[in-house]
N, C-alpha and C positions, 0 to 999 in steps of 0.2 A: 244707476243706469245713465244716466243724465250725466253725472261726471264724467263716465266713459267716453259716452258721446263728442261730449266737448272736447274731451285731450284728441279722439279722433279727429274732429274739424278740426283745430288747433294746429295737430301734427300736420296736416292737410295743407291748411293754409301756409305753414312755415317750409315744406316741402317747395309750393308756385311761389313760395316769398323768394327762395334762393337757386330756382331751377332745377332741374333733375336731365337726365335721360332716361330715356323709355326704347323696348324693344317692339318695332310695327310688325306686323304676322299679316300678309297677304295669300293668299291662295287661291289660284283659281281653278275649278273644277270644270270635268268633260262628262259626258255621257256615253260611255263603250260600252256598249253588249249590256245595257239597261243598267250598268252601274256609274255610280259618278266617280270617277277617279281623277286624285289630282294629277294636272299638265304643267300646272308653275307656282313656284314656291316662292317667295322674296321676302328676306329678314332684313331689317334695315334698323339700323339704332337713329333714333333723335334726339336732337336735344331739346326741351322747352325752357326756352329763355325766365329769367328772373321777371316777376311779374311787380311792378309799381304797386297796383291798388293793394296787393296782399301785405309786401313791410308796409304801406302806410297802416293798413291795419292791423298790423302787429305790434308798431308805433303805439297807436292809437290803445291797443288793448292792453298792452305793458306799462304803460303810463296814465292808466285811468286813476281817479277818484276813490280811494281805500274807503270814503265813505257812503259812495252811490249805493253801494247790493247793502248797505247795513237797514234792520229795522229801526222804527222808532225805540225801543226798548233798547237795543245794543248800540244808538247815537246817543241814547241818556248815560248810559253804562261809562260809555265813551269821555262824555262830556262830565260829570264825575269825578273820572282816573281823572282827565287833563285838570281842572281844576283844586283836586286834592295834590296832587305836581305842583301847579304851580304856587301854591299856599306853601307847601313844604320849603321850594326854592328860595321863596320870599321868607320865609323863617328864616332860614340860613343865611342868605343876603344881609338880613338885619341884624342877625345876632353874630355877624362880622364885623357890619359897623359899629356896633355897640364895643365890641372889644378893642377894636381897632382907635374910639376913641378914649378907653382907659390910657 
C-alpha cells in the first residue's frame, strides 16, 4: 500500500514537474419554480505552468544516496560485497604484475 501511494505522489509530483492542462467546469445556477436550473455553463481549458520546486524535487529524489533507506544489516551486507570486490581486483592487478614480470 505504501508503494502505491508513493508511485501516486511521485506520478503527481512529475505531472506539476512538467505541467499539464486541465479542463475548469463553472456553472451557475437560478431558482425557477423552486428548482435550481442551470442559466450558464463555461468550459474553459488551462494550462498549469511547469513548477520549479517539483523537478528540483525530482532532482533531488533521482539522485539520492543508494545507501540512505539501507539498514544497518544490509550496509554490512554491502560493505562485504565491496570489499570482497575489491580483494578479488587486487588479486588480479597482482597476479598481472607477477606475470608481466616473468
Amino acid at each position: 500500500m505504501k508503494e502505491e501511494l508513493f508511485e501516486q505522489l511521485m506520478n503527481a509530483v512529475k505531472k506539476k514537474a512538467i505541467g499539464y492542462m486541465t479542463t475548469e467546469n463553472v456553472e451557475e445556477y437560478s431558482l425557477v419554480d423552486g428548482e435550481l436550473n442551470i442559466v450558464k455553463r463555461k468550459v474553459t481549458q488551462k494550462e498549469v505552468p511547469p513548477d520549479i520546486a517539483a523537478v528540483k524535487y525530482l532532482i533531488d529524489e533521482t539522485t539520492a544516496d543508494p545507501y540512505s533507506d539501507m539498514s544497518e544489516e544490509e550496509l554490512e551486507n554491502e560493505k562485504k560485497k565491496l570489499l570482497n570486490l575489491l580483494k578479488e581486483t587486487q588479486d588480479a592487478t597482482d597476479k598481472n604484475k607477477a606475470q608481466d614480470q616473468m
